[in-house]
Backbone bond lengths (Angstrom), bond angles and torsions (degrees), N, CA, C in turn:
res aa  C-N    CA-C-N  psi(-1)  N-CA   C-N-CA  omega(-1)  CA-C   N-CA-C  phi
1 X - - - 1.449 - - 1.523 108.31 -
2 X 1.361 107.98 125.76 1.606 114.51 170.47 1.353 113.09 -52.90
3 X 1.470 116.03 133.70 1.758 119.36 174.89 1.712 111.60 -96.03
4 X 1.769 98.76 109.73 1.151 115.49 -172.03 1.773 128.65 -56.48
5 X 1.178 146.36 95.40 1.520 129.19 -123.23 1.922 76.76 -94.53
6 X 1.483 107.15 137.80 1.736 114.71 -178.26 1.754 84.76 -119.16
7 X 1.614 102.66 173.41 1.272 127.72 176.91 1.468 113.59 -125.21
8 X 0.945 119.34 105.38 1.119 133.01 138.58 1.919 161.62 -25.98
9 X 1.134 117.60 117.57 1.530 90.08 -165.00 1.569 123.42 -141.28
10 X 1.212 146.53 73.73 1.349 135.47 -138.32 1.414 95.10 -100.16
11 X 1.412 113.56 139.81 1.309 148.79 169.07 2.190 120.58 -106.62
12 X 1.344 84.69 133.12 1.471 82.22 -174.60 1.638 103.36 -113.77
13 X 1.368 130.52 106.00 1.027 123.96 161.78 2.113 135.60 -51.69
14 X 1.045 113.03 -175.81 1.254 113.33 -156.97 1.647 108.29 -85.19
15 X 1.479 112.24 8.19 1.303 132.63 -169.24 1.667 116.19 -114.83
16 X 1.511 102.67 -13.23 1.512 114.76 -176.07 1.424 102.71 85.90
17 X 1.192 129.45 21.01 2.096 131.52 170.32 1.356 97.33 -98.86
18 X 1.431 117.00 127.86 1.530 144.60 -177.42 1.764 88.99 -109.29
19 X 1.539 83.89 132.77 1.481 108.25 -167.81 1.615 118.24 -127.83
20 X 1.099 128.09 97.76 1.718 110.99 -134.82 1.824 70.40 -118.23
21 X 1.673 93.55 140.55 1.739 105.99 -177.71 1.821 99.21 -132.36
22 X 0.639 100.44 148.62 1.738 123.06 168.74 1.691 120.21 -88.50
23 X 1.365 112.12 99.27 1.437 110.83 163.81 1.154 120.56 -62.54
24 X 1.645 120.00 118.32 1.071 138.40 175.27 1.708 126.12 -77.58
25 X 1.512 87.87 -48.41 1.560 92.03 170.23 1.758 96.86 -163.26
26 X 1.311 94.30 -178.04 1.708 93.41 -165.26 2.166 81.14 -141.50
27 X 1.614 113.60 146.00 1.406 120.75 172.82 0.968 111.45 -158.85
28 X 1.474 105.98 167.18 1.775 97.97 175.23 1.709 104.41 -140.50
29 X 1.318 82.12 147.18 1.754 106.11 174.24 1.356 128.35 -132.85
30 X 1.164 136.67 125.04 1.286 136.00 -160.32 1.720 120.86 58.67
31 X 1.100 99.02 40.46 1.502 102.10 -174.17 1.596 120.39 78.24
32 X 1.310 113.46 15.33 1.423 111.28 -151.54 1.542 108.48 -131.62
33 X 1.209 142.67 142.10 1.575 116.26 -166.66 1.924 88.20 -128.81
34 X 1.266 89.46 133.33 1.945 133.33 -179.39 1.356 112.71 -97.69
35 X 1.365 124.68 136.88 1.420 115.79 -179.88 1.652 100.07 -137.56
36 X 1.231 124.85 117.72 1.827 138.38 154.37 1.084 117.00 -53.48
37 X 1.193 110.52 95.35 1.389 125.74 150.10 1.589 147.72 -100.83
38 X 1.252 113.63 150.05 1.577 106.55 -178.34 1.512 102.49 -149.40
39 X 1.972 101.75 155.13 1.428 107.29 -168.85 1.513 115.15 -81.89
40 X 1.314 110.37 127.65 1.506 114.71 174.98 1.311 139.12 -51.04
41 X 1.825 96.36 -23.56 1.699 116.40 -175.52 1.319 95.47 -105.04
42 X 1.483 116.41 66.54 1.563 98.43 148.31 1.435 110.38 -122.80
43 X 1.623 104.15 160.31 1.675 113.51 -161.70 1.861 94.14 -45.80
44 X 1.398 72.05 163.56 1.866 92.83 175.10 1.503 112.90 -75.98
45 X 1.292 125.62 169.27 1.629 117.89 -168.69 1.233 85.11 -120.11
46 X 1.446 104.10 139.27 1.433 120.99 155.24 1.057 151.80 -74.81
47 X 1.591 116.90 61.22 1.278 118.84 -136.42 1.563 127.05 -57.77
48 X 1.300 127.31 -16.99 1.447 137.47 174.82 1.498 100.59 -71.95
49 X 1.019 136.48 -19.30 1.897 146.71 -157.82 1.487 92.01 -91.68
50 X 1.794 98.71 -60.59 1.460 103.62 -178.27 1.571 125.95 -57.29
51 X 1.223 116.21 -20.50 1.579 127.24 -155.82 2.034 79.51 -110.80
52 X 1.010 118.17 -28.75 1.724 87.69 173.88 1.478 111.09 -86.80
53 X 1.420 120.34 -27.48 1.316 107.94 -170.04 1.684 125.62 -107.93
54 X 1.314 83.10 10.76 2.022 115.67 168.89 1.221 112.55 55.51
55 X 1.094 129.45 23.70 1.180 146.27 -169.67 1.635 126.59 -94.06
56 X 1.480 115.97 115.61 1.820 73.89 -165.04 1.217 104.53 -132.61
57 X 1.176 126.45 167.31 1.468 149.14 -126.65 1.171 96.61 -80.99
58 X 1.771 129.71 137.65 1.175 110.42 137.77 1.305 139.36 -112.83
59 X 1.175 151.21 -174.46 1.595 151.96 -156.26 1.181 99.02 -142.22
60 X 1.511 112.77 115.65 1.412 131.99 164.38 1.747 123.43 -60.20
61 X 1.247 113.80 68.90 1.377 124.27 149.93 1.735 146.39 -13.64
62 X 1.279 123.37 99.03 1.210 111.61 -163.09 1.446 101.74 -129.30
63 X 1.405 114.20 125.04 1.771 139.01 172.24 1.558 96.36 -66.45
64 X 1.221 120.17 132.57 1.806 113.15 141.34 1.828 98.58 -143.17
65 X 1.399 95.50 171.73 1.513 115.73 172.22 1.033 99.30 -78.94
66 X 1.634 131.51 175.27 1.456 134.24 -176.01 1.447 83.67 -161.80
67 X 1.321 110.07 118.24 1.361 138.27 172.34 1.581 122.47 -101.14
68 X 1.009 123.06 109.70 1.734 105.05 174.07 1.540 117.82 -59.47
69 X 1.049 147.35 157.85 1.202 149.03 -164.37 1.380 107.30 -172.64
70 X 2.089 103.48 87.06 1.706 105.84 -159.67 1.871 126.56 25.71
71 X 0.869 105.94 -95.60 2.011 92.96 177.02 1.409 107.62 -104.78
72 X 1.458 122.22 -1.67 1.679 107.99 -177.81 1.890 103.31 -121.48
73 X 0.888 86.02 155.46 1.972 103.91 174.04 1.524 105.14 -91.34
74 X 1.912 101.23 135.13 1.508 99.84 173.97 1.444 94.99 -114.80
75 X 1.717 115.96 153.55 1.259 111.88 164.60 1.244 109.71 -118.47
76 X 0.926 95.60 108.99 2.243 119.12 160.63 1.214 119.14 -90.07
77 X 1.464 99.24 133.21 1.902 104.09 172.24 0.867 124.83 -51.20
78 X 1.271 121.36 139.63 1.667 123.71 -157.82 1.692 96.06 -83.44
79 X 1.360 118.09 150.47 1.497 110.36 -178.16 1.408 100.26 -73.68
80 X 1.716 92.84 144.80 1.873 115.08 -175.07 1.902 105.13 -67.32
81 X 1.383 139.20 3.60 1.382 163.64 -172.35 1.629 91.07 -82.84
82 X 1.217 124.26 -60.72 1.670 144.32 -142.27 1.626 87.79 -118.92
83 X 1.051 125.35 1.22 1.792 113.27 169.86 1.590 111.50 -62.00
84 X 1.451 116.62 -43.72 1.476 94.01 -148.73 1.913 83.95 -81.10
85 X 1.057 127.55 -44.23 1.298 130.94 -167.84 1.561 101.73 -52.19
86 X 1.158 130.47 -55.51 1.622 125.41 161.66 1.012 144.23 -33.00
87 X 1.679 112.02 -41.20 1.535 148.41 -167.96 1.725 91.05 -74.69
88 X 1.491 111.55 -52.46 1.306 114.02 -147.75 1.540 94.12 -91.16
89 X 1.530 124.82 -27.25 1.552 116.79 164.44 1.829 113.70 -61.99
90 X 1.320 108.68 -41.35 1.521 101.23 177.22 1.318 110.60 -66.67
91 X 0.993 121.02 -36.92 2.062 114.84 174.02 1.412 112.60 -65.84
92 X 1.503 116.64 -20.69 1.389 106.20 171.40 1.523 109.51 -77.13
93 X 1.383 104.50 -46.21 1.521 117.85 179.63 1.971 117.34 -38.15
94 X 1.594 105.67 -39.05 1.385 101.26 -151.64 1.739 80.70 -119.37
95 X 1.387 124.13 24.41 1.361 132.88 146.28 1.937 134.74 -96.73
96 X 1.704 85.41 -9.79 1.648 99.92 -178.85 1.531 91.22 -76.83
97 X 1.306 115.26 150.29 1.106 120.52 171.77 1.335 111.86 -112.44
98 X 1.450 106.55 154.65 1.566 127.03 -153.77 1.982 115.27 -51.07
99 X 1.225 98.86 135.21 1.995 103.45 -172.62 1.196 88.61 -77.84
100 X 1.481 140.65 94.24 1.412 143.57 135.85 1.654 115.68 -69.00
101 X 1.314 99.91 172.19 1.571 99.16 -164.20 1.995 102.66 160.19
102 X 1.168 86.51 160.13 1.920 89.51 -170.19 1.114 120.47 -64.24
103 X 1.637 119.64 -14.79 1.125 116.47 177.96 1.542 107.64 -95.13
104 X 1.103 136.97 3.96 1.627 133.97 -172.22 1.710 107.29 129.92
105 X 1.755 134.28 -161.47 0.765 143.11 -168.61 1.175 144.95 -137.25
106 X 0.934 135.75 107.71 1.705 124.85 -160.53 1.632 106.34 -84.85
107 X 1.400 128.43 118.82 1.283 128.17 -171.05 1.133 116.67 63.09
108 X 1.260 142.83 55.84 1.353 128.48 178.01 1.812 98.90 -155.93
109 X 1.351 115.56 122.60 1.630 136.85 -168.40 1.318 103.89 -86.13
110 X 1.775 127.30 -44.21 0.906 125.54 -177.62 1.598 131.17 -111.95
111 X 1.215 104.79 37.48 1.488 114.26 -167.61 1.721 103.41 -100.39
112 X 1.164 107.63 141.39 1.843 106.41 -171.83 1.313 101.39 -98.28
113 X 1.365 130.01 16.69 1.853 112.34 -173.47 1.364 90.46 -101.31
């Protein structure tokens, strides 16, 4: 299986706690490009816990702006104005289902071609 190269992003809050998140996907709206993220360090799931009480997990989601900044990208909170319109593009986003195809896959973790 090909190893999918992800991006990465650590944040240091106002307390000195480094918070390292996973870009999920990167889009743009209004001329402006947004990147989905979520934190990598969260506890492990229990999957026998999950399968009795059918319940299923969710993953804490995070919007930012993505700014160029000469050769590096900054991520800023996306203004709370442009939330619900954002919110509702990333739920479409992480509802498309995966571009498979004979040659391999675009977004997809568990696909065997």
């Amino acid at each position: 299986m090909e190893e999918i190269e992800r991006d990465f992003v650590t944040f240091t809050d106002e307390e000195g706690h480094e918070l390292e998140l996973d870009v999920l996907d990167y889009f743009e709206h209004e001329g402006e490009v947004y990147a989905v993220l979520t934190d990598l360090n969260l506890p492990e799931q229990d999957a026998e816990a999950d399968a009795d009480t059918d319940s299923e997990y969710e993953q804490e989601l995070y919007i930012f702006k993505v700014v160029e900044n000469g050769d590096t990208e900054e991520f800023l909170p996306a203004d709370e104005d442009k939330m619900d319109a954002l919110t509702a593009i990333v739920e479409a986003l992480l509802a498309e289902e995966p571009d498979c195809d004979e040659e391999g896959c675009e977004g997809c973790d568990g696909c065997e071609s």
